[in-house]
matplotlib code that plots the C-alpha trace (Angstrom):
import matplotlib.pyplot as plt

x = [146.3, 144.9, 148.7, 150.0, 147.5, 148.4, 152.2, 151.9, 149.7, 151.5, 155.1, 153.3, 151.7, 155.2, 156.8, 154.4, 155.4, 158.9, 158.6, 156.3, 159.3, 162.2, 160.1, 159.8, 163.1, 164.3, 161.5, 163.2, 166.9, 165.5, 163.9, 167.0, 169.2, 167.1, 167.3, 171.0, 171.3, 169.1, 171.2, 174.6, 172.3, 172.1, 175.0, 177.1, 174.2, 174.7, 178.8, 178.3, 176.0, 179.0, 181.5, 179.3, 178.2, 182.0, 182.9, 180.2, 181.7, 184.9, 183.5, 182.3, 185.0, 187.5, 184.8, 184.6, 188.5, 188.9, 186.2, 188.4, 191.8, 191.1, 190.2, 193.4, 195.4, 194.1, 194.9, 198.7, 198.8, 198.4, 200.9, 203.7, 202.7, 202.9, 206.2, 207.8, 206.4, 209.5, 212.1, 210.8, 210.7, 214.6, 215.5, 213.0, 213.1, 213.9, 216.1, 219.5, 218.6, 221.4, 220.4, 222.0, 223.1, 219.6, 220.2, 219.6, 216.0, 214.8, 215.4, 213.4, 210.7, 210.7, 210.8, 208.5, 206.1, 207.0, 206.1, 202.8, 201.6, 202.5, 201.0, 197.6, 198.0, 198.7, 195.5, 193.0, 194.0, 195.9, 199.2, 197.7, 197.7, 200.8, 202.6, 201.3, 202.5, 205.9, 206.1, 205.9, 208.3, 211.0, 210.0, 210.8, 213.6, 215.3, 214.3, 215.7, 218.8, 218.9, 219.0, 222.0, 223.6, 223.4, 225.1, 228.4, 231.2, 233.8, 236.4, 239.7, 239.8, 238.4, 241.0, 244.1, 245.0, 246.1, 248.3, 248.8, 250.7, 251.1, 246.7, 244.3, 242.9, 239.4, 238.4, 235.5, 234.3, 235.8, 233.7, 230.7, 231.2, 231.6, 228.9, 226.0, 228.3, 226.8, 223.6, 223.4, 224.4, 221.7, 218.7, 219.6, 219.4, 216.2, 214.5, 215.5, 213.8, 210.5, 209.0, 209.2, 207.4, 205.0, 204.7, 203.9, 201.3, 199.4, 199.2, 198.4, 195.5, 194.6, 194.5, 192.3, 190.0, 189.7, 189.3, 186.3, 184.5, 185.1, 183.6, 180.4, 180.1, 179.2, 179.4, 181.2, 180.6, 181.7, 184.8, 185.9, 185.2, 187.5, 190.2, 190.0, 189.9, 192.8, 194.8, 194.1, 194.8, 198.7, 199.3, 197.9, 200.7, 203.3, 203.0, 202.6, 205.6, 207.9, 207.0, 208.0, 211.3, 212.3, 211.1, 213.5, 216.5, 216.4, 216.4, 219.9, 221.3, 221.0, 222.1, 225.1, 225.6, 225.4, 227.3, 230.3, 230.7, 230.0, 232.0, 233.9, 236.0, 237.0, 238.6, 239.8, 241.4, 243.0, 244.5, 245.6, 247.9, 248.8, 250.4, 251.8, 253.9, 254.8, 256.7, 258.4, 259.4, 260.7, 262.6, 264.1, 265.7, 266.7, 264.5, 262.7, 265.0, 267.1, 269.4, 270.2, 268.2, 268.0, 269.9, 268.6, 268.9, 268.7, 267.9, 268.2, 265.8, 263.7, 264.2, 263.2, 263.9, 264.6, 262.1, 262.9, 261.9, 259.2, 257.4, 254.3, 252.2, 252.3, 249.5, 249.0, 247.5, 246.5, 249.6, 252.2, 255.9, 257.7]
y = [181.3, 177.3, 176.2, 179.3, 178.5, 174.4, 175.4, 177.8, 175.4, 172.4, 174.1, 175.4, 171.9, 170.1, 173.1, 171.7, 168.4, 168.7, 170.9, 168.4, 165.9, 167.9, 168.0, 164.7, 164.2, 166.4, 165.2, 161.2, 162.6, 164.2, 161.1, 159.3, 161.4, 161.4, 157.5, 157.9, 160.1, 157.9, 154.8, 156.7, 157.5, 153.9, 153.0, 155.4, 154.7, 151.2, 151.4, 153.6, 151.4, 148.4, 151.0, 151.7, 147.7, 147.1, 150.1, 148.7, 145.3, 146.2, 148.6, 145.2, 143.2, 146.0, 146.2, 142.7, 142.4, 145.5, 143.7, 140.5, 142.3, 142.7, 138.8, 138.0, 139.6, 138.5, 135.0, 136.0, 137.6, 133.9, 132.4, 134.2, 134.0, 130.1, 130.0, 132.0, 130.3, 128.2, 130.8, 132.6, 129.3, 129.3, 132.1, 134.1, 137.6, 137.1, 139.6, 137.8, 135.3, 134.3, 131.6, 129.1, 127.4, 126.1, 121.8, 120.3, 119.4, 123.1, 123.8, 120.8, 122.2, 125.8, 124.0, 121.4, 124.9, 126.1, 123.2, 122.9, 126.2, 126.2, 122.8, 124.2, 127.0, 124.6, 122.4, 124.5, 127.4, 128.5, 129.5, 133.3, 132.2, 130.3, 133.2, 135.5, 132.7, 132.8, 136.3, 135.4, 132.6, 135.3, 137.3, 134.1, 133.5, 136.6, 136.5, 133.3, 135.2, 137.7, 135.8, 133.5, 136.6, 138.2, 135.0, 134.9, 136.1, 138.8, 138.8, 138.9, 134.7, 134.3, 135.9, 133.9, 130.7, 127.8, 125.1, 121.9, 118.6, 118.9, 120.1, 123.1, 123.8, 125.7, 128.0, 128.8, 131.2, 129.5, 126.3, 128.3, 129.9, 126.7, 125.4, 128.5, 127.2, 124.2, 125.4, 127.3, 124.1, 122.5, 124.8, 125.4, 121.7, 121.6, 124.4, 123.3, 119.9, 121.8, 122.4, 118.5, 117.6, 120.0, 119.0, 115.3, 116.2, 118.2, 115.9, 113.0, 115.2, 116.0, 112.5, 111.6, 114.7, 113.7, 109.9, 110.6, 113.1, 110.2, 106.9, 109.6, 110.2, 108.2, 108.3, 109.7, 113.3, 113.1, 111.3, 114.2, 116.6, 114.8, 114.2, 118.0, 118.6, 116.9, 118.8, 121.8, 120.8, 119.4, 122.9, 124.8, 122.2, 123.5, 126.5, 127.2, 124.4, 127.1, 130.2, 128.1, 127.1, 130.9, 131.6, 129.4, 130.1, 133.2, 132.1, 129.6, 133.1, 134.8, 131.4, 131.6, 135.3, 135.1, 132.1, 133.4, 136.8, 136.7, 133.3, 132.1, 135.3, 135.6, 132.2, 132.9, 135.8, 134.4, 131.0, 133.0, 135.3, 132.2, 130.9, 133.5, 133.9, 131.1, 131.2, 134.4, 132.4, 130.0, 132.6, 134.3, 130.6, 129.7, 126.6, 127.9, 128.1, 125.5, 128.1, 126.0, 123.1, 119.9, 117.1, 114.3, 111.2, 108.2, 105.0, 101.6, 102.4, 105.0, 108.5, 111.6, 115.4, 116.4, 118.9, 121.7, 121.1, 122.9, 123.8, 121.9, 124.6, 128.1, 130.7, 133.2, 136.1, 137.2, 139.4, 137.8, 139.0, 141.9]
z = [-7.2, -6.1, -6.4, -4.7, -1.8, -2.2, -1.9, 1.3, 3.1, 2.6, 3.3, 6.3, 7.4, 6.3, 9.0, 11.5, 11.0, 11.3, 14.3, 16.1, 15.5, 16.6, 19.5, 20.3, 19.7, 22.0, 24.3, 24.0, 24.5, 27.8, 29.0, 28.0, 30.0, 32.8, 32.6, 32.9, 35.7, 37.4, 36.5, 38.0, 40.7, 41.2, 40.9, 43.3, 45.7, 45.7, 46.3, 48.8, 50.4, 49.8, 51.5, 54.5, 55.2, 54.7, 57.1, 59.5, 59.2, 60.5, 63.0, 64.8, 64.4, 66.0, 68.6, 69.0, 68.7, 71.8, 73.7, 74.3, 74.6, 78.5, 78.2, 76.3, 78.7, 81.9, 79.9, 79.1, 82.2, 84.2, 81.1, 82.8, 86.3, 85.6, 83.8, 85.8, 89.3, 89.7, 89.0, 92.4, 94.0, 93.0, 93.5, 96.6, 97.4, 101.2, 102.9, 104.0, 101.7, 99.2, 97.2, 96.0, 92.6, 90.9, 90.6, 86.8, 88.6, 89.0, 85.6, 84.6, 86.4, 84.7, 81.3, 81.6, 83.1, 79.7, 77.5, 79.7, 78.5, 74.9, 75.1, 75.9, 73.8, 70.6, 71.6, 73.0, 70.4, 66.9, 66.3, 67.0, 70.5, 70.2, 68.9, 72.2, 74.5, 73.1, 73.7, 77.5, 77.1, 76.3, 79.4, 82.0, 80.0, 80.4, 83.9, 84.3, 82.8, 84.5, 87.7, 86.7, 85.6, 89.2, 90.3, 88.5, 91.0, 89.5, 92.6, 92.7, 93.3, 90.1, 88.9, 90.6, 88.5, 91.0, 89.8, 92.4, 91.3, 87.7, 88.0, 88.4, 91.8, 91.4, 93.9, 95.6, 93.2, 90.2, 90.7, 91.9, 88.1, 86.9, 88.1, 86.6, 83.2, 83.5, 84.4, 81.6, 79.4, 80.5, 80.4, 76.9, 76.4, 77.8, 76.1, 72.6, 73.5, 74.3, 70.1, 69.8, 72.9, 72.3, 68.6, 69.2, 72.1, 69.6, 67.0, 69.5, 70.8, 67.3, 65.8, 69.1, 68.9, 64.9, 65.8, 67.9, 65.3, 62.7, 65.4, 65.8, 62.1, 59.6, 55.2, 52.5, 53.4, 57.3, 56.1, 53.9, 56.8, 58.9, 56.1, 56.1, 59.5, 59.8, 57.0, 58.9, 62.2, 61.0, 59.4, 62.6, 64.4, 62.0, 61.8, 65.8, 65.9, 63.7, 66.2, 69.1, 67.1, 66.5, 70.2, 71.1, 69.2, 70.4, 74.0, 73.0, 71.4, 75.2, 76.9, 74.8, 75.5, 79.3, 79.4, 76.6, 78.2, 82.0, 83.0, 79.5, 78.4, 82.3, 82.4, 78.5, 79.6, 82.2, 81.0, 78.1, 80.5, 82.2, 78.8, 78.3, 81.8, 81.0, 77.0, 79.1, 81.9, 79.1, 77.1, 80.3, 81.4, 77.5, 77.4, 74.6, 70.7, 72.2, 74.3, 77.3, 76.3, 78.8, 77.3, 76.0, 77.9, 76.6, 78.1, 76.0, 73.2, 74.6, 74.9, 76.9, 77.2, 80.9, 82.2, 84.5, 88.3, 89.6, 92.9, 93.8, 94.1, 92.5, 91.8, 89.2, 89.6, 86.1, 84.9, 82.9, 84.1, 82.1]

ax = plt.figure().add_subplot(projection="3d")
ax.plot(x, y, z, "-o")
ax.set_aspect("equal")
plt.show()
């Protein structure tokens, strides 16, 4: 009976036990999960407080950035008015007014107005500013083109080839063609000259800006900021340097384009119908596969083909004879 009783009461105190342990058990894998939904809590809490500083960060710049566009373009807005000042100085809107062929020293004057701004732009700003400046470099260049373009004559004396004592006479229109031709030549000249001029007054106004810094400072640690000041400022020259360069390549491709289309292919067109008039002429008479060839006449030791006579003068109208 005594172990009977020992027996049930200490299976009963041992079920106690072990009860009271899978209790705290379960109690410390509660607390432990707790713990880590807190943790996750945390940590999603704290990226989404990253995603909304970062959110807010470019919410001010954009704001900042839309704030200065009216600033930016008031700014570009004067660029153009100042490159393009000369071209309406050349070429003014004045009813009965026909102007006349721009002279080599206009179109020094619309460069160097070019060169000025992108000047500025390089020194006082970064190639960002450079870039927007050449934007409005290709506007007064196609303006400028635009205008020569109106100028070329397409008559019917362009057309008419004039031959006088063993020459070319040029008409009117032809030399006034010839003349935008040369124009042409020489504003592209002009413009490819600008990236260079611009390049070395940048890095003179760097190297005296830099210069000065340095005379203020003084030590170790001022000289490495200059050193490095002056790395950064030669690639900010390069770099705005190259988008001027492609700005104005582009501008040489439209120089070409005007000049090769409008006033070149006309005169091409016509001297090669002009050769051609004349190999028929040759055929028709036999000069040409020796079919009543001049004689050769000889005199002592030199030697000379006789030429056919002809007129003085003759004109040719564009269409080679059937």
């Amino acid at each position: 009976m005594l172990g009977s009783a020992v027996s049930s009461s200490y299976s009963s105190s041992s079920s106690r036990a072990g009860k009271r342990e899978l209790t705290r058990i379960g109690e410390n894998q509660r607390v432990e999960g707790v713990e880590d939904d807190n943790s996750g809590a945390g940590d999603s809490s704290h990226s989404s407080n990253n995603k909304s500083n970062s959110s807010g960060k470019e919410s001010k710049e954009h704001s900042l950035v839309q704030g200065l566009k009216p600033m930016r373009d008031k700014y570009l807005l004067g660029v153009l008015a100042k490159m393009s000042a000369p071209i309406a100085q050349m070429f003014p809107e004045l009813e009965g007014y026909t102007a006349a062929v721009p002279s080599k020293r206009d179109i020094q004057a619309l460069t160097n107005a070019m060169q000025a701004e992108f000047s500025t732009g390089l020194i006082e700003g970064d190639c960002g500013l450079v870039q927007l400046i050449c934007r409005e470099f290709s506007k007064t260049v196609r303006l400028m083109l635009t205008k020569i373009e109106g100028m070329v004559m397409h008559t019917a004396d362009t057309r008419t080839l004039s031959t006088a004592a063993g020459g070319f006479a040029r008409s009117h229109a032809q030399q006034h063609n010839a003349n935008l031709l040369q124009l042409l030549v020489q504003f592209k000249e002009l413009l490819q000259k600008i990236p260079g001029k611009v390049r070395a007054a940048g890095v003179d106004a760097s190297t005296s800006l830099l210069a000065s810094s340095a005379t203020a400072s003084s030590g170790s640690g001022a000289s490495n900021a200059v050193n490095a000041s002056n790395s950064n400022a030669a690639s900010s020259v390069t770099a705005s340097v190259r988008e001027m360069e492609r700005a104005v390549e582009d501008a040489v491709s439209w120089i070409e384009e005007v000049a090769d289309k409008h006033i070149m292919q006309p005169v091409v067109t016509l001297l090669s119908g002009y050769v051609t008039s004349l190999v028929v002429g040759m055929h028709k008479e036999g000069i040409v596969g020796g079919v009543g060839a001049s004689p050769v006449v000889t005199a002592g030791s030199a030697s000379k083909t006789a030429t056919p006579s002809t007129a003085s003068t003759s004109t040719y109208t564009g269409k080679a004879p059937v």
